[in-house]
N, C-alpha and C positions, 0 to 999 in steps of 0.2 A: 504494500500500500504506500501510496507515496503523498507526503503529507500536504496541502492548500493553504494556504496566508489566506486569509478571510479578510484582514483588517489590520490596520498599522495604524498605531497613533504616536502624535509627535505632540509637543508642547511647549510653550513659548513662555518665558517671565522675562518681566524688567526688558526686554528688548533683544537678550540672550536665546539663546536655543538650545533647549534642553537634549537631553540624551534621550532617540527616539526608543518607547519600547514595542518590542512586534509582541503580537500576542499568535499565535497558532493554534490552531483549530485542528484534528483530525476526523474526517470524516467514520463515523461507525458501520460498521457494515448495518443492513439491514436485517440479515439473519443472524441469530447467536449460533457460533458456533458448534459443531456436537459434541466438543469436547469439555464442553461450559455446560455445568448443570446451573438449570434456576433456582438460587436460595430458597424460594416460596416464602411461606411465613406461616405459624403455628397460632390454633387458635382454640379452646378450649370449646367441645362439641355441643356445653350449652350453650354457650354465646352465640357458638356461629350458627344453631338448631333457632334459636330466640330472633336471630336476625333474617335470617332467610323466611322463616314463617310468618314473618311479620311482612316481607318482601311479596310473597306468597297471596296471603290476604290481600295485600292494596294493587296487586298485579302491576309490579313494579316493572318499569321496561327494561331495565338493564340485566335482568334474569336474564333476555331472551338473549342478551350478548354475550354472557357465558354458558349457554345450555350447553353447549359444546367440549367447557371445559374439563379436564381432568382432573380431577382432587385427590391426592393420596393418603388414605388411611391404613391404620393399624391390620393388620389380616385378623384377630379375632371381629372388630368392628367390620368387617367386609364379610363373614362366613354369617354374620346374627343378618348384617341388613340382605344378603342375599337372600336366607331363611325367609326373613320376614316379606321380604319381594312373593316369593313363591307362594308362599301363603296366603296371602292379597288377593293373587293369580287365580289358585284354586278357588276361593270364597268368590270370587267373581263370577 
């Protein structure tokens, strides 16, 4: 990757001319790399049960912009909600 100057700024006092400073930008790729995992962020299953439900009720739009996404939990919390999926399934 090879780096862009975006912007240079110089400045003036008293009549003198200061020492210009370049600032440098490097462009990001747009994809993160596969070798870069995403930190995420950890959230305690009531809160974020309390929030989403709440999301839920008032048919918040921004649900619809992550239906897609993927959340990772604990494998016993995965084995009970899949249980409990199936179960729903059946009773239906």
């Amino acid at each position: 990757m090879v780096p862009r100057v975006f912007g240079v700024a110089g400045n003036t006092r008293k009549g003198r001319f200061m020492r210009t400073r370049l600032k440098l930008f490097v462009e990001q790729d747009e994809q993160p790399t596969a070798n870069v995992a995403d930190p995420g962020a950890a959230i305690e299953l009531g809160k974020f049960a309390r929030v989403i439900g709440d999301a839920v009720a008032w048919d918040r739009t921004w649900l619809q912009d992550f239906a897609n996404e993927q959340i990772i939990v604990s494998q016993d919390l995965y084995e009970i909600i899949r249980m409990y999926e199936e179960t729903r399934q059946i009773r239906a």
